[in-house]
N, C-alpha and C positions, 0 to 999 in steps of 0.2 A: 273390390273397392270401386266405389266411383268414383269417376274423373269427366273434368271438363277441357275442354278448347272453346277459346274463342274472345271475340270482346264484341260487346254490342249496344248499341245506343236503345235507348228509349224514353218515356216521358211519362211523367207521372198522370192523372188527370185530380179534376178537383178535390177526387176523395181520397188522396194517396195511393191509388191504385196505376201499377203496371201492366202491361202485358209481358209476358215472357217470350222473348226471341226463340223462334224456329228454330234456329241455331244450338240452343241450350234446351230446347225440349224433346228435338230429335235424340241430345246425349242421355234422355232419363232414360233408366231402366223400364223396359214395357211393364211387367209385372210389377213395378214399383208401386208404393204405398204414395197416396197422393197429398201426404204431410209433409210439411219442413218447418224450419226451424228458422228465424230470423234474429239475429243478437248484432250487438257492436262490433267493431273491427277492432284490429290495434291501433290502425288511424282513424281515420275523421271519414268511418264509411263503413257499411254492414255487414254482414255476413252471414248467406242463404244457404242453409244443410237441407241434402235432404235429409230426411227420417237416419235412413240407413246411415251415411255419414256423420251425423248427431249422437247416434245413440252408442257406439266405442269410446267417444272422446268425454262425453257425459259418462260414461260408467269410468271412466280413467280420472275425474274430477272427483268423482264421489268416493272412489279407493283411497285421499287423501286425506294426511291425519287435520281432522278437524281441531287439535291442540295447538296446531302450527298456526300466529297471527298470520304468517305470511300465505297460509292455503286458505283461511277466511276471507283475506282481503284479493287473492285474486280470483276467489270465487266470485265474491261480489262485484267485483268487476268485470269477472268473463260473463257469467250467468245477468248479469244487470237489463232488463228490458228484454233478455230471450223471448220471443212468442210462436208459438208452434201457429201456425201458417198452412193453407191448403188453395190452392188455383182455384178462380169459380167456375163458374159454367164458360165464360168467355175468355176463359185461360190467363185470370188475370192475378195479383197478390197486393195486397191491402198492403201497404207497411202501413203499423201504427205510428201515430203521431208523435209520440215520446223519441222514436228511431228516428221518424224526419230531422225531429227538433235537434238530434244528437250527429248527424251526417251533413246536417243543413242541406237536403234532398229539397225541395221546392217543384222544379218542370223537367228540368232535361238531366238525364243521370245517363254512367254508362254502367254496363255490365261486364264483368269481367271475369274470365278462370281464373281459380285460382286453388288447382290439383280437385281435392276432397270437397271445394265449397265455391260461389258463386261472389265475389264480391261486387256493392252495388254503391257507387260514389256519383256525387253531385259532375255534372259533364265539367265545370270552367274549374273544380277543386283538383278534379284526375288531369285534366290539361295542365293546371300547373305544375303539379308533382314530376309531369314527365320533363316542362322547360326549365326547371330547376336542378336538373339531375343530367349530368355528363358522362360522355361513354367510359371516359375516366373513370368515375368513381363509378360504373355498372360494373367495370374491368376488376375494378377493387374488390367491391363487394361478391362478385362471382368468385375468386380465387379463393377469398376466404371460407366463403359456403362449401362449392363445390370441392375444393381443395385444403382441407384446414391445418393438414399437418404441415405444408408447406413444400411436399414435395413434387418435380417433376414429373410430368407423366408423358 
Protein backbone atom coordinates (compact mmCIF):
# COMPACT_ATOMS: atom_id res chain seq x y z
CA UNK A 1 0.00 0.00 0.00
CA UNK A 2 0.98 3.49 -0.44
CA UNK A 3 1.10 6.04 2.09
CA UNK A 4 1.92 9.51 2.51
CA UNK A 5 3.39 12.06 5.19
CA UNK A 6 3.42 15.50 5.12
CA UNK A 7 1.48 18.78 4.30
CA UNK A 8 2.65 21.24 1.82
CA UNK A 9 1.88 24.53 0.42
CA UNK A 10 1.80 25.44 -3.21
CA UNK A 11 0.13 27.47 -6.01
CA UNK A 12 -1.74 27.07 -8.61
CA UNK A 13 -0.44 29.02 -11.93
CA UNK A 14 -2.86 30.52 -14.63
CA UNK A 15 -3.62 27.26 -16.09
CA UNK A 16 -4.66 25.26 -13.00
CA UNK A 17 -1.50 23.68 -12.93
CA UNK A 18 0.78 22.78 -9.69
CA UNK A 19 3.91 21.45 -9.05
CA UNK A 20 4.10 18.63 -6.77
CA UNK A 21 6.28 19.09 -3.45
CA UNK A 22 9.62 17.11 -3.03
CA UNK A 23 8.22 16.07 -0.21
CA UNK A 24 5.33 13.89 -1.83
CA UNK A 25 7.39 12.87 -4.79
CA UNK A 26 10.34 11.50 -2.87
CA UNK A 27 7.03 9.17 -1.15
CA UNK A 28 6.10 7.85 -4.94
CA UNK A 29 6.93 4.53 -5.54
CA UNK A 30 10.25 4.55 -7.97
CA UNK A 31 8.77 1.91 -10.24
CA UNK A 32 5.39 3.47 -10.14
CA UNK A 33 3.15 4.11 -13.06
CA UNK A 34 3.03 7.84 -13.63
CA UNK A 35 -0.96 8.16 -13.49
CA UNK A 36 -3.35 9.37 -10.96
CA UNK A 37 -6.49 9.97 -10.40
CA UNK A 38 -7.97 13.29 -9.23
CA UNK A 39 -11.96 13.31 -7.94
CA UNK A 40 -13.88 15.37 -5.13
CA UNK A 41 -13.28 15.02 -1.46
CA UNK A 42 -15.89 14.68 1.13
CA UNK A 43 -15.31 18.26 1.90
CA UNK A 44 -14.94 21.13 -0.12
CA UNK A 45 -11.32 19.82 -1.50
CA UNK A 46 -9.84 16.95 -3.86
CA UNK A 47 -8.44 13.96 -3.87
CA UNK A 48 -5.11 12.80 -5.64
CA UNK A 49 -4.62 8.67 -6.16
CA UNK A 50 -2.15 7.27 -7.53
CA UNK A 51 -2.89 4.75 -10.05
CA UNK A 52 -2.20 2.01 -7.55
CA UNK A 53 -4.26 3.53 -4.71
CA UNK A 54 -7.32 4.06 -7.23
CA UNK A 55 -7.61 0.97 -8.81
CA UNK A 56 -8.80 -1.49 -5.17
CA UNK A 57 -11.16 1.20 -4.28
CA UNK A 58 -12.61 1.43 -7.96
CA UNK A 59 -12.82 -2.22 -8.31
CA UNK A 60 -14.51 -2.30 -4.55
CA UNK A 61 -17.27 0.53 -6.29
CA UNK A 62 -17.80 -1.44 -9.12
CA UNK A 63 -18.58 -4.93 -6.98
CA UNK A 64 -21.72 -2.92 -5.79
CA UNK A 65 -25.19 -3.82 -6.46
CA UNK A 66 -26.15 -1.43 -9.14
CA UNK A 67 -30.15 -2.14 -8.06
CA UNK A 68 -29.22 -0.25 -4.70
CA UNK A 69 -30.48 3.68 -5.35
CA UNK A 70 -28.15 4.32 -2.73
CA UNK A 71 -24.74 2.65 -4.64
CA UNK A 72 -25.94 4.73 -7.89
CA UNK A 73 -26.19 7.81 -6.00
CA UNK A 74 -22.94 7.47 -4.24
CA UNK A 75 -21.32 6.40 -7.17
CA UNK A 76 -22.27 9.51 -8.73
CA UNK A 77 -21.11 11.37 -6.45
CA UNK A 78 -17.79 9.66 -5.56
CA UNK A 79 -16.82 8.96 -9.37
CA UNK A 80 -18.25 12.75 -10.31
CA UNK A 81 -15.38 14.86 -12.12
CA UNK A 82 -12.82 11.78 -11.38
CA UNK A 83 -9.88 12.40 -14.07
CA UNK A 84 -6.94 10.14 -14.43
CA UNK A 85 -3.96 12.83 -14.32
CA UNK A 86 -0.18 12.33 -15.20
CA UNK A 87 2.83 14.91 -14.00
CA UNK A 88 4.40 16.85 -17.20
CA UNK A 89 7.78 17.20 -18.01
CA UNK A 90 8.09 19.81 -15.21
CA UNK A 91 6.67 17.72 -12.60
CA UNK A 92 3.59 19.55 -12.59
CA UNK A 93 -0.74 18.25 -12.57
CA UNK A 94 -3.40 20.25 -14.44
CA UNK A 95 -6.46 20.16 -12.20
CA UNK A 96 -9.34 20.50 -14.34
CA UNK A 97 -11.48 23.33 -14.21
CA UNK A 98 -14.81 21.66 -13.08
CA UNK A 99 -12.34 20.51 -9.75
CA UNK A 100 -11.14 24.08 -9.21
CA UNK A 101 -14.70 25.37 -9.72
CA UNK A 102 -15.81 22.46 -7.10
CA UNK A 103 -12.73 23.03 -4.17
CA UNK A 104 -12.73 26.86 -5.12
CA UNK A 105 -8.90 26.14 -5.66
CA UNK A 106 -7.92 29.62 -7.37
CA UNK A 107 -3.73 30.49 -6.26
CA UNK A 108 -2.50 29.19 -3.00
CA UNK A 109 -3.72 25.70 -1.98
CA UNK A 110 -2.15 23.16 0.53
CA UNK A 111 -1.38 19.71 0.13
CA UNK A 112 -2.03 17.37 2.52
CA UNK A 113 -1.56 13.15 3.54
CA UNK A 114 -4.10 11.70 3.94
CA UNK A 115 -2.96 7.71 4.34
CA UNK A 116 -3.79 5.99 0.61
CA UNK A 117 -4.32 9.70 -1.10
CA UNK A 118 -3.10 13.30 -1.24
CA UNK A 119 -5.72 15.64 -0.36
CA UNK A 120 -5.52 19.20 -2.08
CA UNK A 121 -7.60 22.30 -0.34
CA UNK A 122 -7.73 26.05 -1.13
CA UNK A 123 -4.73 27.44 1.61
CA UNK A 124 -7.50 30.30 3.69
CA UNK A 125 -10.56 27.18 3.37
CA UNK A 126 -7.81 24.47 5.27
CA UNK A 127 -6.89 27.52 7.68
CA UNK A 128 -10.24 27.70 8.66
CA UNK A 129 -11.22 24.25 9.14
CA UNK A 130 -8.32 24.03 11.61
CA UNK A 131 -9.46 27.56 13.57
CA UNK A 132 -12.79 26.28 13.86
CA UNK A 133 -11.94 23.02 15.31
CA UNK A 134 -10.77 22.46 19.19
CA UNK A 135 -8.58 20.00 20.87
CA UNK A 136 -11.73 19.22 22.43
CA UNK A 137 -13.63 17.97 19.87
CA UNK A 138 -10.15 16.36 18.04
CA UNK A 139 -10.22 14.56 21.60
CA UNK A 140 -13.69 13.50 20.85
CA UNK A 141 -13.52 12.59 17.66
CA UNK A 142 -10.10 10.46 18.12
CA UNK A 143 -11.76 8.33 20.91
CA UNK A 144 -14.57 7.47 18.82
CA UNK A 145 -12.40 6.54 15.72
CA UNK A 146 -9.66 5.09 17.28
CA UNK A 147 -11.51 3.74 20.14
CA UNK A 148 -15.33 2.81 19.21
CA UNK A 149 -16.18 0.16 21.52
CA UNK A 150 -15.53 2.50 24.30
CA UNK A 151 -13.24 0.64 25.91
CA UNK A 152 -10.02 1.56 28.07
CA UNK A 153 -6.85 0.79 26.94
Amino acid sequence: MIGFLGEYEATLDAKGRFLLPVGFKKQLPEEGDAQFVVNRGFEKCLCLYTMKSWEPIFAEISKLNDYDPKVREFRRYFLNGATITELDSAGRFLVPQNLREHAGLEKDIVLVSAVNKIEIWDKVKYQQFFESFSPENFSAIANQVMNPGGQAN
